[in-house]
BALO-722578 format. One record per residue (C-alpha): residue number from 1; x, y, z. Coordinates in nm, 2 decimals. Layout:
N
R/NUM/X/Y/Z
...
//
This chain:
561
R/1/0.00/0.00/0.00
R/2/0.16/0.37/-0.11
R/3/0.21/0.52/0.20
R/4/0.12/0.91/0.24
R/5/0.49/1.02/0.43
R/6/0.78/1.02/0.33
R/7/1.11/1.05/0.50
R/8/1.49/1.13/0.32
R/9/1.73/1.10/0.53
R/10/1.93/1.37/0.53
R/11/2.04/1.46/0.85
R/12/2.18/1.04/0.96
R/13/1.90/0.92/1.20
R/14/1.98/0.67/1.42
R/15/1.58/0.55/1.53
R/16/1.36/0.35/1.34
R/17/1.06/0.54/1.19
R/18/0.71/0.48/1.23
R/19/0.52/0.23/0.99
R/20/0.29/0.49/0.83
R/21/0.63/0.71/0.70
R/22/0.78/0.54/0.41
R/23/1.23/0.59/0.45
R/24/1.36/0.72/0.13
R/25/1.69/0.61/0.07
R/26/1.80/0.85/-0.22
R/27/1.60/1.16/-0.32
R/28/1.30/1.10/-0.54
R/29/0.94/1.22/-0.68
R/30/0.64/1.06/-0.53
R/31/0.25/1.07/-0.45
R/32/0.27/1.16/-0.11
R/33/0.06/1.41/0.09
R/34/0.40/1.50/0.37
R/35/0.76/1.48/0.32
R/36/1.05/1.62/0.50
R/37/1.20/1.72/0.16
R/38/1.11/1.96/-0.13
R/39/1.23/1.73/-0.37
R/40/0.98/1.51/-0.32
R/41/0.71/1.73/-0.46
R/42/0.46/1.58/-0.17
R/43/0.18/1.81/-0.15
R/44/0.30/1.98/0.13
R/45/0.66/2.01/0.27
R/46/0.78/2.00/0.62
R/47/1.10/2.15/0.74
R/48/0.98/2.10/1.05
R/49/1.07/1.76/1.10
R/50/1.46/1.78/0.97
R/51/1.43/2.04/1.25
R/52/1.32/1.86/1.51
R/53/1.52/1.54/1.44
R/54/1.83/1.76/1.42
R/55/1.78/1.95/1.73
R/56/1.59/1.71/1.98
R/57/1.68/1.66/2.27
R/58/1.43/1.42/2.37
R/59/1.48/1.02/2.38
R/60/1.50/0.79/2.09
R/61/1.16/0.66/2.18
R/62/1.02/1.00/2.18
R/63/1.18/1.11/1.91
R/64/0.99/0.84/1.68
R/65/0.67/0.93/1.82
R/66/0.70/1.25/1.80
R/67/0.83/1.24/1.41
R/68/0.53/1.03/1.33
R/69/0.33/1.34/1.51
R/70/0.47/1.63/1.32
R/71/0.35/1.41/1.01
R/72/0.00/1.38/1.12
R/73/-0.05/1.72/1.23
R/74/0.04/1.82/0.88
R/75/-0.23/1.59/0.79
R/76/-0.45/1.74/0.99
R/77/-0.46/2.07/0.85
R/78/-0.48/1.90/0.47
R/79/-0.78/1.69/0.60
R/80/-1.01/2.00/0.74
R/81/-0.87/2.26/0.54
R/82/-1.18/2.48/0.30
R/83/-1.01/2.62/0.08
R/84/-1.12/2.63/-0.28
R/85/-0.86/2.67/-0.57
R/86/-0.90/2.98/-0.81
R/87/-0.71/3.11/-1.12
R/88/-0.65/3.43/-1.29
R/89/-0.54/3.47/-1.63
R/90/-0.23/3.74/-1.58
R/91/-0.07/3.88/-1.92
R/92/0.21/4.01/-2.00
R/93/0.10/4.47/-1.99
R/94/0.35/4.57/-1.74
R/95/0.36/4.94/-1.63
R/96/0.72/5.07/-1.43
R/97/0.63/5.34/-1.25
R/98/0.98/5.51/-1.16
R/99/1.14/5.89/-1.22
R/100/1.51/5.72/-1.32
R/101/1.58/5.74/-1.70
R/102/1.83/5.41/-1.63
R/103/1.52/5.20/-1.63
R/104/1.46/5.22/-1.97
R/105/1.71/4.94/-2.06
R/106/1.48/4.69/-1.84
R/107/1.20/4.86/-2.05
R/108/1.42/4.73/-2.31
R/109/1.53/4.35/-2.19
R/110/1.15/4.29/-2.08
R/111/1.03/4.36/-2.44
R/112/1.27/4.13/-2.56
R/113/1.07/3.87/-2.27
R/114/0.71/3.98/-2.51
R/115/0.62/4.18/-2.22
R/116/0.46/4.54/-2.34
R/117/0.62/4.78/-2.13
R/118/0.49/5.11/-2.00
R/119/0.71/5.35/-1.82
R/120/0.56/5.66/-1.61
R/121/0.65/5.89/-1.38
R/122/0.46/5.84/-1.03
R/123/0.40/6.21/-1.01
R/124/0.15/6.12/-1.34
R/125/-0.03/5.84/-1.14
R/126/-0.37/5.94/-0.93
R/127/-0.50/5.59/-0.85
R/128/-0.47/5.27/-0.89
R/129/-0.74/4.96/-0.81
R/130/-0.83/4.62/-0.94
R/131/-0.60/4.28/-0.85
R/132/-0.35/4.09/-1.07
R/133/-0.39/4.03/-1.43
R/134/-0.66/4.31/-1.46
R/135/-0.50/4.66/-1.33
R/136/-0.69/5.04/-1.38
R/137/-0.46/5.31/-1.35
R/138/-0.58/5.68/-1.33
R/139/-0.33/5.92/-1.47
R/140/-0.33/6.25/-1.57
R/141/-0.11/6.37/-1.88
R/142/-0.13/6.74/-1.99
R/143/-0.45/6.85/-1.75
R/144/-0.61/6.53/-1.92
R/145/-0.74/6.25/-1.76
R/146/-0.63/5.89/-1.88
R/147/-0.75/5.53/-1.81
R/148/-0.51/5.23/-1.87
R/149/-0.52/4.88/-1.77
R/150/-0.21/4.67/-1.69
R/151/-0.18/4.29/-1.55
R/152/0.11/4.39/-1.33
R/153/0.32/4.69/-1.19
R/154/0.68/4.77/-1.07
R/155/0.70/5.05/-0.87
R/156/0.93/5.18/-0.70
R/157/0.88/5.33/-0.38
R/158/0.57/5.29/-0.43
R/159/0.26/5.42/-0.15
R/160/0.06/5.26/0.08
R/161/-0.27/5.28/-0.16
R/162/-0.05/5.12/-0.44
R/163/0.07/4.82/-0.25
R/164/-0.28/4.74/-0.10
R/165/-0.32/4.60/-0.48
R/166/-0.18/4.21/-0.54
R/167/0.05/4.23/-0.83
R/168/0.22/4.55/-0.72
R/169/0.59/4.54/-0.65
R/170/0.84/4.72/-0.50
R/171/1.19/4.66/-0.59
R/172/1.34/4.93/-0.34
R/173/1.21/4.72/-0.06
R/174/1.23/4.32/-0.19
R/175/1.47/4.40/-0.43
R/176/1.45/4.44/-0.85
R/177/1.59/4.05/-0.89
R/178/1.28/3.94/-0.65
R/179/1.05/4.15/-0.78
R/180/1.11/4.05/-1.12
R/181/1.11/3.62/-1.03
R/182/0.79/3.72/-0.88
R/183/0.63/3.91/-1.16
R/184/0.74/3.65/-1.46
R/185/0.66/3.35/-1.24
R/186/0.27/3.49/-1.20
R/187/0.28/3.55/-1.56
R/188/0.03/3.31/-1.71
R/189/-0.23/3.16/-1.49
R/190/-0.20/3.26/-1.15
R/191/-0.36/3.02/-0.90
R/192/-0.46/3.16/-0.58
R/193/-0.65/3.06/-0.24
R/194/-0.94/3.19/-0.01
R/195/-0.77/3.18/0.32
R/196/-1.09/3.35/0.48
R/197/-1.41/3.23/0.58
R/198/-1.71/3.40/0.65
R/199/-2.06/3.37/0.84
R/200/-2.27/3.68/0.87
R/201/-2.47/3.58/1.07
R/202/-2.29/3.65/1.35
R/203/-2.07/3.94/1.20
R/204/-2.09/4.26/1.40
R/205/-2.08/4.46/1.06
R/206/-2.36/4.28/0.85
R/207/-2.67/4.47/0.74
R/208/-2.63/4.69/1.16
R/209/-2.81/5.04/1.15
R/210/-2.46/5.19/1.31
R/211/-2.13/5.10/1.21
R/212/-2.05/4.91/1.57
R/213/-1.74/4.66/1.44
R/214/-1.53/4.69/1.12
R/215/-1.21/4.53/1.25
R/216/-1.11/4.34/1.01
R/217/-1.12/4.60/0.74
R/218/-0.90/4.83/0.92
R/219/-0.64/4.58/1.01
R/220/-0.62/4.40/0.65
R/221/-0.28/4.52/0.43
R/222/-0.43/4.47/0.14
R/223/-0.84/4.53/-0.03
R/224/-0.88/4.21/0.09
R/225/-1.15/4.34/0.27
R/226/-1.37/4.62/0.20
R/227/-1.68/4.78/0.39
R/228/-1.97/4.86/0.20
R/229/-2.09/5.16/0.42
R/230/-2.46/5.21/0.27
R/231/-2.53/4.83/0.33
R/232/-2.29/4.72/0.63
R/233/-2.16/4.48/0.39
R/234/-1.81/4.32/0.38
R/235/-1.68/4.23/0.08
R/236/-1.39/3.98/-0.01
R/237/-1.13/3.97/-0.25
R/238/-0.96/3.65/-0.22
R/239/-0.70/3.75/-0.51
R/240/-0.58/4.04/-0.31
R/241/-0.57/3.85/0.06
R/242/-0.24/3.73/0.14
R/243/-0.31/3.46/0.38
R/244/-0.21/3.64/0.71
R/245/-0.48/3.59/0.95
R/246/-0.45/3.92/1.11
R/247/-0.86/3.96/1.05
R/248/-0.94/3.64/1.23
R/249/-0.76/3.74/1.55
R/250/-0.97/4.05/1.56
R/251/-1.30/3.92/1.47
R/252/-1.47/3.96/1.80
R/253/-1.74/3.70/1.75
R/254/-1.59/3.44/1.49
R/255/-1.70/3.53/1.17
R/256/-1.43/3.49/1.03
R/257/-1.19/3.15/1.05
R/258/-0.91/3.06/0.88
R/259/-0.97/2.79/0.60
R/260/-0.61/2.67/0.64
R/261/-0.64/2.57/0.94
R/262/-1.05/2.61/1.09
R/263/-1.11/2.63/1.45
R/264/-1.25/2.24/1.39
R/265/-0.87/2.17/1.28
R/266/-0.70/2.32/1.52
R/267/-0.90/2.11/1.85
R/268/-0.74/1.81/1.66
R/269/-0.43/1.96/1.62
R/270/-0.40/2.07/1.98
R/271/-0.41/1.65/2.08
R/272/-0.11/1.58/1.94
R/273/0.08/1.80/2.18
R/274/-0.08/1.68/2.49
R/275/0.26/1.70/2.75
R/276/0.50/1.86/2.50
R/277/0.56/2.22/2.39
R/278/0.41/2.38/2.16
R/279/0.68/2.60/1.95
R/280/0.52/2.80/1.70
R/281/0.70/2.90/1.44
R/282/0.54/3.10/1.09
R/283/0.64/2.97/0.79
R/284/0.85/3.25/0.71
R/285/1.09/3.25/0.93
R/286/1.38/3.05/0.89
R/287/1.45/2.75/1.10
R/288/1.80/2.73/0.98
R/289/1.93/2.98/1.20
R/290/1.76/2.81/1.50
R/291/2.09/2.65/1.59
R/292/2.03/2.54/1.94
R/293/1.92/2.23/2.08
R/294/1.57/2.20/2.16
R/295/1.46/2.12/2.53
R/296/1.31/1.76/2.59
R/297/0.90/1.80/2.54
R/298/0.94/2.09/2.28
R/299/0.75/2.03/1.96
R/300/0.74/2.20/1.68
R/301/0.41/2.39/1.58
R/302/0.50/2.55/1.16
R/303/0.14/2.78/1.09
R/304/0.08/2.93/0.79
R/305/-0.08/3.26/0.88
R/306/0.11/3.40/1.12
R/307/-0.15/3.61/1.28
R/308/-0.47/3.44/1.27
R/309/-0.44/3.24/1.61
R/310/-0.71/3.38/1.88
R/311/-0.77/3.38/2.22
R/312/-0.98/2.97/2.16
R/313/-0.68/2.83/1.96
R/314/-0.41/2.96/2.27
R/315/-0.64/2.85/2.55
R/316/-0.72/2.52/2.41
R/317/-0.35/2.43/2.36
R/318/-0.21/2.51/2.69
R/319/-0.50/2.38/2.84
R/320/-0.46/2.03/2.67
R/321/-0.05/2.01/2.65
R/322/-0.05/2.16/3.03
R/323/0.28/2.33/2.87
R/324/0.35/2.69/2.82
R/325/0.33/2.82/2.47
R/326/0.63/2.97/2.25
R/327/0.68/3.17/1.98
R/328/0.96/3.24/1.75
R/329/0.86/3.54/1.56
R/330/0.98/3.85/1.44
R/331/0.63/3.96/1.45
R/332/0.30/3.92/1.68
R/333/0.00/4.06/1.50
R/334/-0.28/4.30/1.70
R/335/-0.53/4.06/1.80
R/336/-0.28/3.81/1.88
R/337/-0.05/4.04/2.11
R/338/-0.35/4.15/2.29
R/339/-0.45/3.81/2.40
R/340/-0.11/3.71/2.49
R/341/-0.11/4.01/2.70
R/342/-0.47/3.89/2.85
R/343/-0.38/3.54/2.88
R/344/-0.06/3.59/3.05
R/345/-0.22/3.79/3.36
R/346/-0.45/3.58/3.37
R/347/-0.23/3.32/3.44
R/348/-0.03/3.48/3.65
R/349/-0.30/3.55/3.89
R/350/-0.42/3.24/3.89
R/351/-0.11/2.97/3.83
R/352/0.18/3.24/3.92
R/353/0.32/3.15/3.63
R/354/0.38/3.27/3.26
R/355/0.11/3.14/3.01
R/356/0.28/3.24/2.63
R/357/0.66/3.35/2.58
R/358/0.77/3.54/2.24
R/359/1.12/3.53/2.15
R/360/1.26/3.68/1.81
R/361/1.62/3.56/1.83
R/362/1.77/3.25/1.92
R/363/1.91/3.38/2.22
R/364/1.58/3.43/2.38
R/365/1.45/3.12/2.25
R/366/1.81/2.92/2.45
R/367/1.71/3.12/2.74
R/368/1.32/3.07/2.76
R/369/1.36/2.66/2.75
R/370/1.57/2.68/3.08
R/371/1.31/2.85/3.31
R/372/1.01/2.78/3.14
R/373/0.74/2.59/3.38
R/374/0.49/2.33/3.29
R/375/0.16/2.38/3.39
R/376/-0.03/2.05/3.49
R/377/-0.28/2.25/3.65
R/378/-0.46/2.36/3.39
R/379/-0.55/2.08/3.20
R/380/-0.88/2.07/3.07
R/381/-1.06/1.94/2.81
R/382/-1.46/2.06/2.64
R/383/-1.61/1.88/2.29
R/384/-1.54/2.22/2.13
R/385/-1.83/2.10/1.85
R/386/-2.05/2.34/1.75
R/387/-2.00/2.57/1.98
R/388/-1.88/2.95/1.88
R/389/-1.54/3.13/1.90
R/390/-1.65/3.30/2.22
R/391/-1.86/3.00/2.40
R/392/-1.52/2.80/2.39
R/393/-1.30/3.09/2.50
R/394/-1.59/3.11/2.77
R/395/-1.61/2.76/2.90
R/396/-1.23/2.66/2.90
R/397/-1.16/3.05/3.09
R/398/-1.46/2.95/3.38
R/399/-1.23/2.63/3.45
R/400/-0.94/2.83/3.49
R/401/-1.11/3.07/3.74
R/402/-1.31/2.80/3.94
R/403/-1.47/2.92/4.20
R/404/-1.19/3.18/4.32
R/405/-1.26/3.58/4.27
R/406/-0.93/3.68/4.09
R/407/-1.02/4.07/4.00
R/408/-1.03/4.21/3.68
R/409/-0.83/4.20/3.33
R/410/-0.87/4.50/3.12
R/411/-0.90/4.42/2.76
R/412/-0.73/4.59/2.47
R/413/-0.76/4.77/2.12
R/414/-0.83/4.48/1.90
R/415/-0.98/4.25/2.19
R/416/-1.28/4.29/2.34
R/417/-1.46/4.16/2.61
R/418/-1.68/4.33/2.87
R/419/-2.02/4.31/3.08
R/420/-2.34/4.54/3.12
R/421/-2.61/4.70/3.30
R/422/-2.97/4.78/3.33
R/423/-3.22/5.01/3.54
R/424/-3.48/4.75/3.57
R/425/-3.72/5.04/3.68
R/426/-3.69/5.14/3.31
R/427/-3.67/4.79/3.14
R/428/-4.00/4.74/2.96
R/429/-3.86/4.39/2.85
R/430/-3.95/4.46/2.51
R/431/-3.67/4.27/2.38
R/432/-3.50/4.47/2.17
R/433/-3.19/4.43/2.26
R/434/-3.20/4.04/2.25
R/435/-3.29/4.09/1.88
R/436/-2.97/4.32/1.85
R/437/-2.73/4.04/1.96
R/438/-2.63/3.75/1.75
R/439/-2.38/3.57/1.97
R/440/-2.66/3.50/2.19
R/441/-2.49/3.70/2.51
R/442/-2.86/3.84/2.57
R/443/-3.17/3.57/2.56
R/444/-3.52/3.59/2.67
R/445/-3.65/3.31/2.90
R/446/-4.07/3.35/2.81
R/447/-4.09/3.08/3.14
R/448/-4.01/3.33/3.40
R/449/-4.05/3.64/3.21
R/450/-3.69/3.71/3.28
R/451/-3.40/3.89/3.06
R/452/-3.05/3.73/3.09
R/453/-2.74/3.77/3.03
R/454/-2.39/3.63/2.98
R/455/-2.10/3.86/2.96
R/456/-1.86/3.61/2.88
R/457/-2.00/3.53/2.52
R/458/-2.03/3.94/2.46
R/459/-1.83/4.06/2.23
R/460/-1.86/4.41/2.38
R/461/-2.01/4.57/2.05
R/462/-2.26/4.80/2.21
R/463/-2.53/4.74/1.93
R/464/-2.76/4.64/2.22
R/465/-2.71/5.01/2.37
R/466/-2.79/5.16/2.04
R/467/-3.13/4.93/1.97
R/468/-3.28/4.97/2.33
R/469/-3.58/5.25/2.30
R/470/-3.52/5.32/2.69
R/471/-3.34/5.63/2.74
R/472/-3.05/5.57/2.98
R/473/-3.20/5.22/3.06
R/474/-2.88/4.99/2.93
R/475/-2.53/5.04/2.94
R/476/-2.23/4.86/2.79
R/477/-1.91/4.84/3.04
R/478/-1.62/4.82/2.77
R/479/-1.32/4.64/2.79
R/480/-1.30/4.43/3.10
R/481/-1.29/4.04/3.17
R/482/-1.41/3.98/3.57
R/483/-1.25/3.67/3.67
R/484/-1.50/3.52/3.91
R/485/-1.78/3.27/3.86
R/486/-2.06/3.49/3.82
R/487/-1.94/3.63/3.51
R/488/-1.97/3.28/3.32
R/489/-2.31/3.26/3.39
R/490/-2.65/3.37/3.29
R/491/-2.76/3.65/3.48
R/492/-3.11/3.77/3.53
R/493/-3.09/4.12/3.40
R/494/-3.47/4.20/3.44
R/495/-3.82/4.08/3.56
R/496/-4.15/4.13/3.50
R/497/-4.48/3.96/3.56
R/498/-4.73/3.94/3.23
R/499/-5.02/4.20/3.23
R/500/-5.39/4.01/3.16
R/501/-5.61/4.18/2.88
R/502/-5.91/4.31/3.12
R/503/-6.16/4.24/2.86
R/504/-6.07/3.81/2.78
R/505/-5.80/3.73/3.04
R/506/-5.55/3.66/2.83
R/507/-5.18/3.76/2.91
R/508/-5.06/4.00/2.63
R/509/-4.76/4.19/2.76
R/510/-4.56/4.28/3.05
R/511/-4.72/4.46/3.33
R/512/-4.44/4.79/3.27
R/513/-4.48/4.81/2.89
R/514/-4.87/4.81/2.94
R/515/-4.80/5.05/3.22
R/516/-4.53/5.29/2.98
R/517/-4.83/5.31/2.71
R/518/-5.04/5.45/2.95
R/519/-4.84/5.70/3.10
R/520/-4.76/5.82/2.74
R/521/-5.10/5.79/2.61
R/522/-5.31/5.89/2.88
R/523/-5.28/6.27/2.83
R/524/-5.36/6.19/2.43
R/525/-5.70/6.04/2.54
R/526/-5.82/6.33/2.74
R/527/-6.07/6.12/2.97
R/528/-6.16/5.90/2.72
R/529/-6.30/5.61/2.93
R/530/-6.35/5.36/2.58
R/531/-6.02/5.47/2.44
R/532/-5.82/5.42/2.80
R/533/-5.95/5.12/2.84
R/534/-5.83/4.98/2.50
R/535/-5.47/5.05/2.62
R/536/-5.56/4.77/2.89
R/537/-5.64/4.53/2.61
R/538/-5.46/4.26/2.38
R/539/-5.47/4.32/2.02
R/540/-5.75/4.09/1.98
R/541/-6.00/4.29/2.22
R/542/-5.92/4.67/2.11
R/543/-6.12/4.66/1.80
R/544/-6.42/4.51/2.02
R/545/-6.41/4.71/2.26
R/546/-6.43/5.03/2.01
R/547/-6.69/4.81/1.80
R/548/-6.88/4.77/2.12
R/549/-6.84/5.18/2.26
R/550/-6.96/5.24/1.90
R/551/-7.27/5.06/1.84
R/552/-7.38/5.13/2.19
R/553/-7.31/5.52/2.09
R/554/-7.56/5.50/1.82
R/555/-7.82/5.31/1.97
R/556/-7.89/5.55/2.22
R/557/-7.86/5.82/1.93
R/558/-8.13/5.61/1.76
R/559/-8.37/5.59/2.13
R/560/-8.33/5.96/2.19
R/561/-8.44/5.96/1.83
//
């Protein structure tokens, strides 16, 4: 049977392998899903493991398990991954957008390539939108204003709004011999991926009277992500998204996953590293300057977006390895910095002991292995299956807390979490705000009349705030994660008993909502006993009551004759 791993020994092993990985003796092309070599042309290659085998320090019989690991949680991104394969057709109209007369001869040497090569000035250059292979360029030549399309653009030095576009490049920063590789090898048919997900549902942007969320647009590099203001609509372009994750690490409710690796993925992931170390490493950064030997227990962890990881994904791996976290990185997105922040006070308070370490060089990195502490503790374990981005973060945090009171976290700029409050003198339970929340942080319980609450699902949004009709009746307390039971819990927010229609009985509304409408209508009515009485009335009995105050009206018109 053709086995799915392979393994070419390059580094001299001296432990057998595990039966699923097939040993290649001398390098070779074959149909496998995970190899330790690029050769191979598996569909997906791991550096990882040549890492790990080279720098272990573990013992032979860890070492084969763990091998056999780094394989399978490969695999398990492959297996849950939803991502859909697209392609662009990408010709050969370049534009060079540079004030330097020397760049006329690579004018010259890409013509030669069949490229058609335009050369401006970027003082002539107004805008510039669309994605790879299909370019607009606004220019203005001679007071006159010009349109002209292009597949791809070198420019040097080129602004922010220019390199927001994908098939913009910049040779003063990557270099003209990059920026060139890059631009003839997307020549052709360009093949792309959607790294992003999307459920709006239970976006805080989609189709809201008030702009209340809009994260992910503002922290996105690229148009990957636009806001369509008149509709509180996001739109996606998947050409233009370059796989980062910073959106996902912002989203406040989940909207948004990561399709390489979905929040479903990563629970199976987190199993393989139950009693090791998780080192996470982006796939950009280079593992060959990682020269130092890696403590016993420390896995590797290579992620593809380096910023898409959340507050769920962190939790649920230190809470099933029972291991601090690591990252080598030269660089922690928003979202994710602000929950390392929040999960590493949290732990403090509650373990005494660091939750998530960053290192950028490899002397932090030597340093970090020798004082780093496990953290059997905090082991814990929830069937994470269909339940929300915030309802896992929720349940895994209460079993951290327990039953203990440990103050207050504050929150940050890209992370939010909070609580609330409401005059129940001036709650008409009318439900409004329930309607206004879709992470289901606010729910109506018809069997005791009762509005609850549970601040640890709320994403902090406010939208309930702007929706309630109440003046000064609910208010949103930002930024601030209370670490004691109560918070984890539904709370009874208000109370009321049901009002009976005086006419047939039959309970129609709460007693305050009936007793608001007369107060406001009362004055309107001007001692109109038929027309006061109707505000005591379900929808049914109003129109008889009237019916009834009419008819009797004209029969004793038609008796006093």
């Amino acid at each position: 049977m053709q086995k799915e791993y392979a393994f070419y020994d390059t580094v001299g092993i001296d432990f057998p392998l595990d039966e699923t990985i097939e040993w290649v003796k001398t390098p070779c092309k074959g149909d496998f899903l995970v190899a330790n070599y690029p050769e191979a042309e598996a569909l997906i290659y791991a550096p990882e493991i040549n890492f790990y085998v080279a720098q272990s320090e573990d013992s032979i019989a860890h070492k084969i398990t763990n091998v056999a690991k780094l394989y399978a949680i490969r695999s398990v991104g492959f297996d849950f991954a939803q991502d859909v394969d697209y392609s662009q057709e990408v010709g050969k109209k370049l534009l060079i957008v540079t004030d330097e007369s020397e760049h006329e001869a690579l004018k010259s040497d890409l013509s030669e390539e069949m490229f058609t090569v335009m050369l401006l000035s970027p003082s002539m250059i107004l805008d510039l939108n669309g994605h790879i292979g299909a370019l607009h360029v606004t220019l203005k030549k001679e007071d006159e204003l010009l349109e002209l399309e292009c597949d791809q653009v070198l420019w040097w030095n080129a602004p922010k709004f220019a390199m927001k576009q994908s098939g913009v490049y910049d040779p003063a920063v990557i270099g003209l011999e990059e920026a060139l590789k890059t631009l003839r090898e997307r020549t052709g048919e360009y093949h792309y991926k959607n790294y992003i997900s999307y459920d709006p549902s239970i976006c805080q942007y989609h189709e809201r009277r008030e702009e209340i969320c809009g994260k992910c647009a503002e922290v996105c590099p690229t148009v990957a992500i636009l806001k369509e203001d008149e509709t509180k609509h996001l739109v996606f372009s998947h050409i233009d998204c370059h796989g980062c994750g910073g959106c996902v690490s912002v989203c406040p409710s989940g909207a948004l996953d990561y399709t390489q690796m979905p929040r479903l993925a990563f629970t199976h992931l987190s199993d393989y590293f139950r009693e090791s170390i998780a080192l996470i490493i982006p796939n950009k950064m280079d593992l060959g300057v990682i020269d130092i030997p890696l403590r016993e227990g420390v896995l590797p962890l290579m992620i593809e977006g380096e910023k898409y990881l959340h507050e769920a994904h962190l939790l649920n791996l230190l809470q099933t390895s029972g291991n601090p976290i690591v990252f080598y990185t030269d660089f922690i997105s928003k979202g994710t910095g602000d929950v390392i922040r929040i999960l590493n006070e949290i732990f403090e308070k509650k373990y005494h002991k660091k939750a998530i370490y960053v290192c950028e060089t490899t002397e932090e990195l030597a340093s970090v292995f020798e004082t780093l502490q496990s953290i059997p503790e905090c082991c814990y374990g929830i069937n994470e299956a269909g339940l929300r981005k915030r309802e896992i973060f929720s349940a895994r945090l209460a079993h951290v807390v327990g039953e203990e009171d440990l103050g207050v976290v504050k929150t940050g700029e890209h992370v939010h979490y909070g609580d609330m409050s409401i005059d129940t003198d001036k709650c008409t339970l009318c439900l409004s705000c329930v309607g206004a929340c879709n992470v289901r942080a606010l729910t109506a319980h018809p069997e005791d009349n009762s509005l609850r609450f549970n601040a640890s699902i709320c994403t902090n949004c406010g939208y309930c705030e702007v929706t309630c009709p109440e003046k000064d009746c609910l208010h949103v307390i930002k930024d601030e994660i209370h670490l004691k039971p109560s918070w984890f819990s539904q709370r009874i927010m208000a109370h009321d008993e049901l009002f009976a229609c005086v006419e047939c009985g039959k309970e129609f509304a709460t007693r305050k909502s009936v007793e608001k409408i007369v107060a406001i209508m009362t004055p309107l009515f001007m001692g109109d006993d038929v027309k006061l009485r109707t505000l005591y009335c379900c929808a049914d009995c109003k129109p008889k009551v009237m019916f009834r105050a009419h008819m009797e009206t004209e029969m004793k018109e038609v008796k006093n004759g």
